[in-house]
Every structure is written in structure tokens, then in C-alpha cells.
py3Dmol code that shows the C-alpha trace and the ligand (Angstrom):
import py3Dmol

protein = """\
ATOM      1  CA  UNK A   1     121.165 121.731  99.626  1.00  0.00           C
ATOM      2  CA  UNK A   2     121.720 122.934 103.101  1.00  0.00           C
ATOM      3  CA  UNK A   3     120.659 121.490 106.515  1.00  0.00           C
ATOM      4  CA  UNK A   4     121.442 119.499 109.991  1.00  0.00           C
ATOM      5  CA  UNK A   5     121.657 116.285 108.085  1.00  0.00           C
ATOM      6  CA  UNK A   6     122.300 116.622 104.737  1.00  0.00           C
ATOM      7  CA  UNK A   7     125.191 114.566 104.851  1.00  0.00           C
ATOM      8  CA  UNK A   8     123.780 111.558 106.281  1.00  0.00           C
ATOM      9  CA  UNK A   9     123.845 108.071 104.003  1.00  0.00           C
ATOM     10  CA  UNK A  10     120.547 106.466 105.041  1.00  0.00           C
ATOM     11  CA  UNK A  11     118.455 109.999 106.230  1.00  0.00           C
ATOM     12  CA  UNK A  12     117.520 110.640 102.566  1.00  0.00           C
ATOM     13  CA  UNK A  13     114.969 113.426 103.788  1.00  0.00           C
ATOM     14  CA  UNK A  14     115.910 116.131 100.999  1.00  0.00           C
ATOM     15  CA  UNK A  15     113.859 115.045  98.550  1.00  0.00           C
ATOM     16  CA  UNK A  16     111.123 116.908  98.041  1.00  0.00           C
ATOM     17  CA  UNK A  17     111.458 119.019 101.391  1.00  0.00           C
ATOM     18  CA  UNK A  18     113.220 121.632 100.799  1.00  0.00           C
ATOM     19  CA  UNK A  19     112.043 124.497  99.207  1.00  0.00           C
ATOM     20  CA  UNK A  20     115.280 126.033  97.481  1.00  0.00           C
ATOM     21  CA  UNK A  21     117.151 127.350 100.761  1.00  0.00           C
ATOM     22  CA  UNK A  22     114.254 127.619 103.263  1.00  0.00           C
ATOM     23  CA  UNK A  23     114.182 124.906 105.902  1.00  0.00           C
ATOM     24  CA  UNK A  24     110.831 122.719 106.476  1.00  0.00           C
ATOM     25  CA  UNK A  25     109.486 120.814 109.110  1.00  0.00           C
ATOM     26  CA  UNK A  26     110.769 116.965 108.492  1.00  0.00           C
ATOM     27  CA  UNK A  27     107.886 114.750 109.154  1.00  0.00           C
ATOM     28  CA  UNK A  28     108.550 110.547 109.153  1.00  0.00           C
ATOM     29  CA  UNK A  29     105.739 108.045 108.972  1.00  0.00           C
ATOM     30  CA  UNK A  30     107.322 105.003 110.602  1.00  0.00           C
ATOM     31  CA  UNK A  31     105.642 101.412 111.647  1.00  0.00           C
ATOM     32  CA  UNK A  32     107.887  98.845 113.078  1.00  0.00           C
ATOM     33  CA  UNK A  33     106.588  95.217 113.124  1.00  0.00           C
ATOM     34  CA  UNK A  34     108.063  93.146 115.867  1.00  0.00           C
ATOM     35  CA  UNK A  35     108.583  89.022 116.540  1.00  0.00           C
ATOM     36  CA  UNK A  36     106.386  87.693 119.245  1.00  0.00           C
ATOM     37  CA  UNK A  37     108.526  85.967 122.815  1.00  0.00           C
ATOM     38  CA  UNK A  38     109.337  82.611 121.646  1.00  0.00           C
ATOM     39  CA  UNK A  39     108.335  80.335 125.352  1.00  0.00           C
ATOM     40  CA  UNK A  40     107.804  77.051 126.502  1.00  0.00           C
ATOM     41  CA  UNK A  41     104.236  76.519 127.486  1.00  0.00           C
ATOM     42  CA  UNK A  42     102.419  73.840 129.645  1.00  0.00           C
ATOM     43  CA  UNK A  43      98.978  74.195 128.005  1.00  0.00           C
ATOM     44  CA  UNK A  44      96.759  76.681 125.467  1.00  0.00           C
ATOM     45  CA  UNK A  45      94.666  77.952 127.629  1.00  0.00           C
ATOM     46  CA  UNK A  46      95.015  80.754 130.450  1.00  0.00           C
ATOM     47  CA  UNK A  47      98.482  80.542 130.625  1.00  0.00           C
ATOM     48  CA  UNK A  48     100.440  82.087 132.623  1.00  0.00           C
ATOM     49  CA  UNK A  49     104.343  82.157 131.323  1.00  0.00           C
ATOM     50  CA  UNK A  50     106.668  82.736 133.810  1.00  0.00           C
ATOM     51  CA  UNK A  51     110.066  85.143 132.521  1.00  0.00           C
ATOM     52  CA  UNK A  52     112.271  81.899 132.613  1.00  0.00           C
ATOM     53  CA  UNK A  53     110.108  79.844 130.320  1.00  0.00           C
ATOM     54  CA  UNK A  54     110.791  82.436 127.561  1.00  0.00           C
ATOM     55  CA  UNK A  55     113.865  81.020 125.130  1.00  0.00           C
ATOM     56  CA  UNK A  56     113.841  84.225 122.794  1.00  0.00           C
ATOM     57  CA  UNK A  57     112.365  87.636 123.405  1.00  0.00           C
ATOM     58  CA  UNK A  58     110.727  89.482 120.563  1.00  0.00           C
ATOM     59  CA  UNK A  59     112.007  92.623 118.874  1.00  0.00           C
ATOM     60  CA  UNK A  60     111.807  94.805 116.197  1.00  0.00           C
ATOM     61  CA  UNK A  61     112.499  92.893 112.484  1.00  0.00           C
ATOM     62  CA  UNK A  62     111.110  95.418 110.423  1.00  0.00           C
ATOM     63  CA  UNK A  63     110.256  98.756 109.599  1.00  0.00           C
ATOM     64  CA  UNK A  64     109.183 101.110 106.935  1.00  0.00           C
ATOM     65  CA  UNK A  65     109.177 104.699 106.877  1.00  0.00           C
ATOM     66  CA  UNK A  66     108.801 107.378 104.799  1.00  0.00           C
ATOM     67  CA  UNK A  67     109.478 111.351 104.693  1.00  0.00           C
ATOM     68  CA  UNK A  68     105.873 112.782 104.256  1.00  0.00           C
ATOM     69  CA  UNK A  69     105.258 114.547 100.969  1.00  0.00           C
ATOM     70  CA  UNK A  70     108.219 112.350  99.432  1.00  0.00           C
ATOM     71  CA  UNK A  71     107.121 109.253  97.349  1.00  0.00           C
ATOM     72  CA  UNK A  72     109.702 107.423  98.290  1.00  0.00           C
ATOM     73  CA  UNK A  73     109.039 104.850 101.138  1.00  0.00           C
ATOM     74  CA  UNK A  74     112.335 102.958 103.127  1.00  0.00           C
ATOM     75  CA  UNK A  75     112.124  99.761 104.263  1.00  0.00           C
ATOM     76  CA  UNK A  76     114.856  97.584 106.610  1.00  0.00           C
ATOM     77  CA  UNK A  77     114.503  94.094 107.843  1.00  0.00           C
ATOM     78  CA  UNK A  78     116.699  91.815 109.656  1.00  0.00           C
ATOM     79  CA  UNK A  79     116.491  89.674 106.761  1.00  0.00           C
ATOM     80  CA  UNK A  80     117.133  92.384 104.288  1.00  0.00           C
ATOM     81  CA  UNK A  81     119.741  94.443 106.027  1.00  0.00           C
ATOM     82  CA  UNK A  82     120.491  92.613 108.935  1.00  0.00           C
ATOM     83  CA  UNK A  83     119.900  93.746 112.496  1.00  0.00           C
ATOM     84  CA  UNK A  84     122.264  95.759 113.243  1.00  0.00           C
ATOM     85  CA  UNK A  85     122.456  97.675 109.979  1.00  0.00           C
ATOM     86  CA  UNK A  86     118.272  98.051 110.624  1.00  0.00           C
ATOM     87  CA  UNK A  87     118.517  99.318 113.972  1.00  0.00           C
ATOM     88  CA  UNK A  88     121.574 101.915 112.600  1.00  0.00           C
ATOM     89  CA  UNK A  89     118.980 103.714 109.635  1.00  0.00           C
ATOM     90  CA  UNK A  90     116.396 103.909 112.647  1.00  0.00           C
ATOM     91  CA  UNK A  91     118.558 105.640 114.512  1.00  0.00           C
ATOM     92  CA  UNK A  92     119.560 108.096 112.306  1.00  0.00           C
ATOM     93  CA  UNK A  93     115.890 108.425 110.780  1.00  0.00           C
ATOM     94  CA  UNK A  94     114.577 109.217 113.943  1.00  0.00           C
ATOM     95  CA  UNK A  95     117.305 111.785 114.601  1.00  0.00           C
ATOM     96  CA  UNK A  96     116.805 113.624 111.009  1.00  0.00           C
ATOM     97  CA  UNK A  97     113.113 113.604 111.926  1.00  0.00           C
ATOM     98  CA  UNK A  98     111.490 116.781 113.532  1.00  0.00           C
ATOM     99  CA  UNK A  99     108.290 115.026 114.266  1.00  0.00           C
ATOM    100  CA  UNK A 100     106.773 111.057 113.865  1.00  0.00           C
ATOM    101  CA  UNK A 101     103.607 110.097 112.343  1.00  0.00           C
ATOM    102  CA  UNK A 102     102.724 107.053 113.233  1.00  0.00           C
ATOM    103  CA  UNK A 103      99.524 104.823 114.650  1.00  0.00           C
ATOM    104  CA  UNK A 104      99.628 103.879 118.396  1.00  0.00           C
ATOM    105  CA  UNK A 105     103.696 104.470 117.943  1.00  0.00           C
ATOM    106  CA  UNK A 106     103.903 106.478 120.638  1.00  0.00           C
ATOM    107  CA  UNK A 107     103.091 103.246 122.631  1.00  0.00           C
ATOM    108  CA  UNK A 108     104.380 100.629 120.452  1.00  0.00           C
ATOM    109  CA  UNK A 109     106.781 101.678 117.652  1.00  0.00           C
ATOM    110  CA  UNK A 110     108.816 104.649 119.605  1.00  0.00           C
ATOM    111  CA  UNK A 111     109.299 101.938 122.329  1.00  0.00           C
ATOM    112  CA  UNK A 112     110.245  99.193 120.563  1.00  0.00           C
ATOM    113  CA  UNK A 113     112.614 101.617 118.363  1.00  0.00           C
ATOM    114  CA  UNK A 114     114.115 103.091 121.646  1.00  0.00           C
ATOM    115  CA  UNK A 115     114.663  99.812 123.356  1.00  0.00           C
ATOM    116  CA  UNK A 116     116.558  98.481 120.134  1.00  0.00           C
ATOM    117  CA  UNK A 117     118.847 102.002 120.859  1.00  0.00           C
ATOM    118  CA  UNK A 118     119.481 101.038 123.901  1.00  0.00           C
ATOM    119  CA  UNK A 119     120.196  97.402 123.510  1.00  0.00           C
ATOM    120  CA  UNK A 120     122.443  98.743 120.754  1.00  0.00           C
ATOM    121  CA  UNK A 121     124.424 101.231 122.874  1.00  0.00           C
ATOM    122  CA  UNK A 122     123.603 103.846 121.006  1.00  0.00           C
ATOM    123  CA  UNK A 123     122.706 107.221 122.757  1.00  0.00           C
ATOM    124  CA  UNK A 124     119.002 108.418 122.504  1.00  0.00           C
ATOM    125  CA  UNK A 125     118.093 109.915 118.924  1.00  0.00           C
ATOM    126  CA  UNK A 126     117.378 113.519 118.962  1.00  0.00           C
ATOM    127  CA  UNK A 127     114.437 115.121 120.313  1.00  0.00           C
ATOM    128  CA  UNK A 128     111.042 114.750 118.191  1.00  0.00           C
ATOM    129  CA  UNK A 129     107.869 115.194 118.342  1.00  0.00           C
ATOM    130  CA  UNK A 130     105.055 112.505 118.055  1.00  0.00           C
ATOM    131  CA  UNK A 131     101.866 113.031 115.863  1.00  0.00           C
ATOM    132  CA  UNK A 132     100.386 109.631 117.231  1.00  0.00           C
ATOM    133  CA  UNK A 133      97.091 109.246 115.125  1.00  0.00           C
ATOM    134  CA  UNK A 134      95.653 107.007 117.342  1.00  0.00           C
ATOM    135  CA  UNK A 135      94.995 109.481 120.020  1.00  0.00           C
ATOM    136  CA  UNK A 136      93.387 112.039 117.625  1.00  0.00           C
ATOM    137  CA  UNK A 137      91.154 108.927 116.233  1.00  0.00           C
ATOM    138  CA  UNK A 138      90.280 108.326 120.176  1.00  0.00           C
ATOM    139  CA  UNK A 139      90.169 111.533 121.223  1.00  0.00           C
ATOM    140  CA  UNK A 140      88.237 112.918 118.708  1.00  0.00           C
ATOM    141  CA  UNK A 141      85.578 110.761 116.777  1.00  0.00           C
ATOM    142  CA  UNK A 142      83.559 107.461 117.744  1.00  0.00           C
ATOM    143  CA  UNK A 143      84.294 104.687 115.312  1.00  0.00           C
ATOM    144  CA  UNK A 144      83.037 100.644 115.946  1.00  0.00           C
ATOM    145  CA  UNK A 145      86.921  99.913 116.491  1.00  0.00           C
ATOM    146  CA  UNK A 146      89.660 102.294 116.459  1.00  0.00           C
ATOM    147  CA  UNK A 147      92.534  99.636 114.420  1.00  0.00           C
ATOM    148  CA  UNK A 148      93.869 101.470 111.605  1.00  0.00           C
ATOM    149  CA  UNK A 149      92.461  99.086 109.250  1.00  0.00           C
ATOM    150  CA  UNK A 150      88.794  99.790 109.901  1.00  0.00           C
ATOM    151  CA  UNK A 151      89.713 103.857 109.967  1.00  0.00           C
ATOM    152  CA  UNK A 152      90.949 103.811 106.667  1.00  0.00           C
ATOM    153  CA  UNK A 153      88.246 101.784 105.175  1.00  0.00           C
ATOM    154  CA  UNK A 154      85.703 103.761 106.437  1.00  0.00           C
ATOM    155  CA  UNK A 155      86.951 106.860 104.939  1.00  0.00           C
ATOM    156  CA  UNK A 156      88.224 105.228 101.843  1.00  0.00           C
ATOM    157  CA  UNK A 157      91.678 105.442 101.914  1.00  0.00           C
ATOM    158  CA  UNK A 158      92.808 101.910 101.530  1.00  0.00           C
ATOM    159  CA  UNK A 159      93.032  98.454 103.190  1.00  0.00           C
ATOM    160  CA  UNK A 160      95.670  96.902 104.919  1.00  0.00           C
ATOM    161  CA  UNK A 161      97.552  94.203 102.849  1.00  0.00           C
ATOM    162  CA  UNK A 162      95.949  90.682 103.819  1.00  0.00           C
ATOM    163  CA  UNK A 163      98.405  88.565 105.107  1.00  0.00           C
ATOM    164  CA  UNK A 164      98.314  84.492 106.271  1.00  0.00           C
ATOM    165  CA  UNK A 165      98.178  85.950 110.085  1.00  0.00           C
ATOM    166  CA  UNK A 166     100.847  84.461 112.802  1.00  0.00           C
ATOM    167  CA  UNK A 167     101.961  82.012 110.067  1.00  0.00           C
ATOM    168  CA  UNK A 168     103.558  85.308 108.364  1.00  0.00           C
ATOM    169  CA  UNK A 169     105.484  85.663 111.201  1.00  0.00           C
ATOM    170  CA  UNK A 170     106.639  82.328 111.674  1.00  0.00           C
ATOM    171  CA  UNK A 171     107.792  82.168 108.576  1.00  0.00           C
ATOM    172  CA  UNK A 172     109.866  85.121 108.518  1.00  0.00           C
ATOM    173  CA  UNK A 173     111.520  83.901 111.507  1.00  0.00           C
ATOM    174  CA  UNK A 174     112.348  80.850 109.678  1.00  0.00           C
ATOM    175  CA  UNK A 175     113.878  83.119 106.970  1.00  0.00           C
ATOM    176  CA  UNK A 176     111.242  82.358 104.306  1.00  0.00           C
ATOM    177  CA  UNK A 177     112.107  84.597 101.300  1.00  0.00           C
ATOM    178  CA  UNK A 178     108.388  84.769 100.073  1.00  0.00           C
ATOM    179  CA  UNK A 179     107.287  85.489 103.571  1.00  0.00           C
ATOM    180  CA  UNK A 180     109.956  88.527 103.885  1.00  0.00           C
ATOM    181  CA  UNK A 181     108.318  90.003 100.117  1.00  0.00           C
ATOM    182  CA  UNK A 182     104.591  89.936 101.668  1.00  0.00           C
ATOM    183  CA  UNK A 183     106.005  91.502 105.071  1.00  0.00           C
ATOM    184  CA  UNK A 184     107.933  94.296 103.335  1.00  0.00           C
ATOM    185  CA  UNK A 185     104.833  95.023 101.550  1.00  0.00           C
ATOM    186  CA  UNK A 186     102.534  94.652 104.452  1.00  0.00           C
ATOM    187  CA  UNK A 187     104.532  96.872 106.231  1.00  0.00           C
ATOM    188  CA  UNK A 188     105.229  99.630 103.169  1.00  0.00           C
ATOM    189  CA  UNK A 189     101.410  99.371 102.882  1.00  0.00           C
ATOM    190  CA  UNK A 190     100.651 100.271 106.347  1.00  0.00           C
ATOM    191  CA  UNK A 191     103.244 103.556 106.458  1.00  0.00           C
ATOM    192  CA  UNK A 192     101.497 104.461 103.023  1.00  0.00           C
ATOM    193  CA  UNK A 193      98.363 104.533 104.850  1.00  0.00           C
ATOM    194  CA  UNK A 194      99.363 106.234 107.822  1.00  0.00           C
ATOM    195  CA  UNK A 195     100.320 109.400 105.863  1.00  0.00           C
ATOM    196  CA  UNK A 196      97.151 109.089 104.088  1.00  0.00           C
ATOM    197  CA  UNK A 197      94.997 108.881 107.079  1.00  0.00           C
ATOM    198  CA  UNK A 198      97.616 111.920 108.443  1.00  0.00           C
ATOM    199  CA  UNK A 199      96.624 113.674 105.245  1.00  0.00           C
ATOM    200  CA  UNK A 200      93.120 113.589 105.945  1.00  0.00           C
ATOM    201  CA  UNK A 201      92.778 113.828 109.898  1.00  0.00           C
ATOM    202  CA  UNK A 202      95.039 116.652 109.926  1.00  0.00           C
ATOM    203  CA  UNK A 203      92.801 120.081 110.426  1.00  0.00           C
ATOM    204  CA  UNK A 204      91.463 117.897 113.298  1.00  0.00           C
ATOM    205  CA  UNK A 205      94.544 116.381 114.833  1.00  0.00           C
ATOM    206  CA  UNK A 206      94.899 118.306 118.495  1.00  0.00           C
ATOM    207  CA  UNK A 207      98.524 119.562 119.656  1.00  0.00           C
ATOM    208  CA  UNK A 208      99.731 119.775 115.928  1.00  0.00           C
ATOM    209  CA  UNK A 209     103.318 121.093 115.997  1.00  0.00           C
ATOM    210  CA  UNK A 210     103.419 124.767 114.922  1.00  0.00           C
ATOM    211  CA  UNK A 211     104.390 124.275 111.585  1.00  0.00           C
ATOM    212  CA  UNK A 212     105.161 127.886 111.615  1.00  0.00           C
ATOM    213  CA  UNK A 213     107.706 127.225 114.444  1.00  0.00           C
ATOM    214  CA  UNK A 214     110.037 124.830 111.838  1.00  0.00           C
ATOM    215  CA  UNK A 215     108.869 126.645 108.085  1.00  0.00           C
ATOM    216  CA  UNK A 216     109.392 130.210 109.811  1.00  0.00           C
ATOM    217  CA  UNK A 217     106.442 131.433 107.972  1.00  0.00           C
ATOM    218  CA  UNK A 218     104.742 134.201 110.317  1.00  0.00           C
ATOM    219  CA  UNK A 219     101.594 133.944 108.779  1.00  0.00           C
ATOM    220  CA  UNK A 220     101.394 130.661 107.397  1.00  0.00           C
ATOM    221  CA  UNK A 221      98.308 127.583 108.764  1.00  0.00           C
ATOM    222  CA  UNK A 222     100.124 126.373 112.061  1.00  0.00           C
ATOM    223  CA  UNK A 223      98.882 122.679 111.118  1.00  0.00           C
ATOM    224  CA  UNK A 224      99.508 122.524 106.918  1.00  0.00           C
ATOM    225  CA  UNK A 225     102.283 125.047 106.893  1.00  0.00           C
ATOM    226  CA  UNK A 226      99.856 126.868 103.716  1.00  0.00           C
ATOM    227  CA  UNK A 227      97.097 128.821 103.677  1.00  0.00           C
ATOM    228  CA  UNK A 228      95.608 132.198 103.739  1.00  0.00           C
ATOM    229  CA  UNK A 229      94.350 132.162 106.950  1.00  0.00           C
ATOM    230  CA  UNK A 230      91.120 133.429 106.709  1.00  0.00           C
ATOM    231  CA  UNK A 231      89.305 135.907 109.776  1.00  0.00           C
ATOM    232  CA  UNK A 232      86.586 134.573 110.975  1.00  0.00           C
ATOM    233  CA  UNK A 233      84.700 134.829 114.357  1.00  0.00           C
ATOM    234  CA  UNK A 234      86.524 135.457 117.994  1.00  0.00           C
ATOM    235  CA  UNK A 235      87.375 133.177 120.576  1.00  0.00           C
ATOM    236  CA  UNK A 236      87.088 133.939 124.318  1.00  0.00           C
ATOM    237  CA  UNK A 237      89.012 132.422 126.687  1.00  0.00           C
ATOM    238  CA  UNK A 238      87.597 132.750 130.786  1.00  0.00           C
ATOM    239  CA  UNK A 239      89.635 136.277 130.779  1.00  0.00           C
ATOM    240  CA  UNK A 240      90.922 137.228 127.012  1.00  0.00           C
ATOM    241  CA  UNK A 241      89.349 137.708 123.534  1.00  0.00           C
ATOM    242  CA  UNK A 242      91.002 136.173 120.304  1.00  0.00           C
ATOM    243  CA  UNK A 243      90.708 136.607 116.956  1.00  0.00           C
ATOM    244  CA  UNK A 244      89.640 133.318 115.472  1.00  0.00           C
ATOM    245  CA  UNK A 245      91.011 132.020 112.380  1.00  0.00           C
ATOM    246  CA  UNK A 246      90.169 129.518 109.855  1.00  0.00           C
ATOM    247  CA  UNK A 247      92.771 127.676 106.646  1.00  0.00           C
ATOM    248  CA  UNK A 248      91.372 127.829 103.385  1.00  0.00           C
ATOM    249  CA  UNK A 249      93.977 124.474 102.329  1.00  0.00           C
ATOM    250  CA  UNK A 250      92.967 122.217 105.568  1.00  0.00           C
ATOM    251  CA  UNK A 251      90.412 123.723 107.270  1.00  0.00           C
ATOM    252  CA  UNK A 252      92.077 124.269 110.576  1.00  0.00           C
ATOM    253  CA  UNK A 253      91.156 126.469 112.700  1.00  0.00           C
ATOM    254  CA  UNK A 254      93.776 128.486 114.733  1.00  0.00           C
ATOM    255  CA  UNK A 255      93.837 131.824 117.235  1.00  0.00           C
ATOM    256  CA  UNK A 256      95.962 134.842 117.331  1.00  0.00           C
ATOM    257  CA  UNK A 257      98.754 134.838 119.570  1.00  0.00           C
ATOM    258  CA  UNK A 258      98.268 138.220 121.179  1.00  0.00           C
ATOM    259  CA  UNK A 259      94.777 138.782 122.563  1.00  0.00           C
ATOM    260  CA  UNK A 260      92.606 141.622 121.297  1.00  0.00           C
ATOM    261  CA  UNK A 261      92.845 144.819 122.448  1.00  0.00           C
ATOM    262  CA  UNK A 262      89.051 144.311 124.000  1.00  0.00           C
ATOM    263  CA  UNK A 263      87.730 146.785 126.926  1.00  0.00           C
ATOM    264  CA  UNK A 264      87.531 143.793 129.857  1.00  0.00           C
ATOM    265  CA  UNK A 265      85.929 143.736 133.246  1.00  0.00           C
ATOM    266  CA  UNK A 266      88.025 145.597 135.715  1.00  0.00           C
ATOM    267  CA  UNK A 267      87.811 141.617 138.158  1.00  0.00           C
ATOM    268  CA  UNK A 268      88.199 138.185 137.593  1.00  0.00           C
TER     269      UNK A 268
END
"""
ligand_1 = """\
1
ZN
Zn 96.033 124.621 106.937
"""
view = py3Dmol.view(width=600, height=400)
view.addModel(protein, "pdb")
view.setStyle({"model": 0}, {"cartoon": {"style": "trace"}})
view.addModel(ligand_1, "xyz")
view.setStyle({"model": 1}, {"stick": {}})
view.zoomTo()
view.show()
């Protein structure tokens, strides 16, 4: 086993990623849940809470994560690990992690993560890159509503685990054992879906990391890291002509680097 990280006690990324000695790209599918503000409030209706009627802000209690293509999904809580111990494996996830697949985490989950970092003292992780699946839902279909649990009903994949709503959360701030089982699960669930939906939105998912760039495969799909990468059409550009190419494993579709050697106009 060789790598960055491979001596690191919670970053358990080797299984199943590593292709005798050749390095691949190390994808995590992370979803944090958080604890709402706990604040004093006058009334129900149109409230407006001012910062010193708060008594506890919210923060991250759980999360679960996985390394995609691994079966195995990790989960910390402050009630299982204890806070500090939680925000430590985060840490160090995120750092082993060459990209994050998440659902609005870019937003919600990276934040939350990096203000727990800071809180902590702990410097930033190391550089990643996101693979937010909310933006490529947005950006590139039209469904009724764009929450994770109506995307992957619609195409199949799985429901979200049903939970009691806030009283979930209320009782896992009152350290309800039973509560803490249906959160870890809720939460496992949700990463399990999330590489799912990954799975299938992938040939469609815009700004992929070049796999290519990480697996240092030349010819290999730059979104599933497989293949062949079949010839099929150009694409022009206002000034150059490509070679178009299409992956027989995903279905992306990709360009040559280098622009054809294509006689031009002499102006643009
Ligand atoms: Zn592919």
C-alpha cells in the first residue's frame, strides 16, 4: 500500500481504491446534519430573533461519509464519539479526500465542516474539489422540487429514511439513545444515496474533475476514469475544430485537448 495518507487512523480510504501500486482519484460522499440555534422567543409567528436572545448556537452533531466505490460507510456523532473526536475524523477525511460528493454541501456541509475547523483551531484541510450534485440537478434538468429526496425517487434509487421530523432532533439533543440509532441511519442513508444519485448523474455532471488528471491514464473517460473512448462527431469552438468523443461505460462525452489540424479562415 503506498500513498499521502496511508498512515492515517480514521482516513481508511485504501480499501478498494487502489489498484495494486497505481494511485486513484479519492472521492468522499459526506452529509453533515447540524442542531438548530436554541433562542428565547416572544411569539410563533414572524419572529424576528435578535443575536442575544440565542442561548446555544447550532453546529454540526453528525456526519457520515463514505469513500466512493468502498462499501464501507463512517459515521461520527457527538453522542457516539464525542465532539471533538467527530470534528478530528472530519478533518482528516476531508484532507485524504481529492474531491467531495455531496448535495447542496458546497453551501451547507463544507461550511458547517469548515467552521467546526476553525472553532477547533485546526488549520484548513487540504485543498479539494467539490462535486456538489445539487448544482448539476439545477443546472441541468427541471424537476417539481430539486430536495434530494424527490430526485432519487423519481429515478428510483431510494428514499430517504422517514424520521419523527424536529422531534428527532430534540431528542438527540437530549441524548436519547433510540433517537441517536434512527439519526445514524438517517444520515448513513442519505450518503448511500448521494453516491447513488453520483453514480447515475455522472456523464451529465458539468466541471467533472479530470479523472485522468489523479488516475494518470492518458486515454482513459475524464469523468468515470474507464472507457474506450469512442470517436464520434467534431466540435467547433468560435475559432478551433475538435475531435468529439463519446464513453462507452458512462456515456460522457469529452473533446480532444489539441485542436485539429483543420485549414481555418485566415480572420477572426
Ligand atoms: Zn466514462
Amino acid at each position: 500500500m503506498v500513498g499521502r495518507h496511508h498512515d492515517s487512523s480514521v482516513a481508511d480510504f485504501a480499501v478498494g481504491l487502489w489498484i495494486t501500486e497505481r494511485r486513484v482519484m479519492r472521492k468522499l460522499v459526506i452529509d453533515c446534519e447540524t442542531s438548530p440555534n436554541l433562542a428565547y422567543i416572544w411569539g410563533l409567528w414572524n419572529q424576528n430573533v435578535g443575536l442575544n436572545q440565542i442561548e446555544k448556537t447550532g453546529s454540526v452533531i453528525s456526519f457520515a461519509a463514505k469513500w466512493h466505490g468502498s462499501k464501507k460507510v463512517m459515521f461520527y456523532s457527538d453522542h457516539h464519539n464525542g465532539h471533538e473526536e467527530m470534528v478530528q475524523a472530519a478533518h482528516e477525511l476531508l484532507s485524504a479526500a481529492d474531491a467531495l460528493i455531496h448535495y447542496n454541501g458546497k453551501a451547507f456541509d463544507v461550511k458547517h465542516l469548515q467552521r467546526e475547523f476553525l472553532l477547533a483551531e485546526l488549520p484548513p484541510a487540504s485543498p479539494h474539489v467539490d462535486i456538489d450534485l445539487l448544482r448539476t440537478v439545477r443546472s441541468q434538468f427541471k424537476f417539481p422540487s430539486n430536495k434530494l429526496t424527490h430526485v432519487s425517487e423519481a429515478l428510483g434509487i431510494g428514499k430517504k429514511t422517514p424520521h419523527t421530523g424536529f422531534d428527532l432532533w430534540r431528542d438527540c439533543m437530549m441524548g436519547d439513545d433510540k433517537a441517536w440509532a434512527l439519526m445514524k441511519k438517517y444520515n448513513i442513508q442519505d450518503v448511500r444515496l448521494t453516491e447513488e444519485l453520483y453514480d447515475r448523474l455522472l456523464p451529465w455532471i458539468p466541471n467533472h474533475p479530470n479523472v485522468g488528471v489523479f488516475d494518470e491514464i492518458p486515454d482513459a473517460c475524464p469523468k468515470c476514469g474507464k472507457g474506450p473512448m469512442i470517436s464520434n462527431g467534431t466540435r467547433r469552438s468560435k475559432t478551433m475544430v475538435y475531435r468529439r468523443l463519446n464513453c462507452r461505460a458512462c456515456g460522457s462525452w469529452a473533446r480532444s485537448r489539441v485542436a485539429e489540424p483543420v485549414a481555418r479562415p485566415d480572420y477572426i
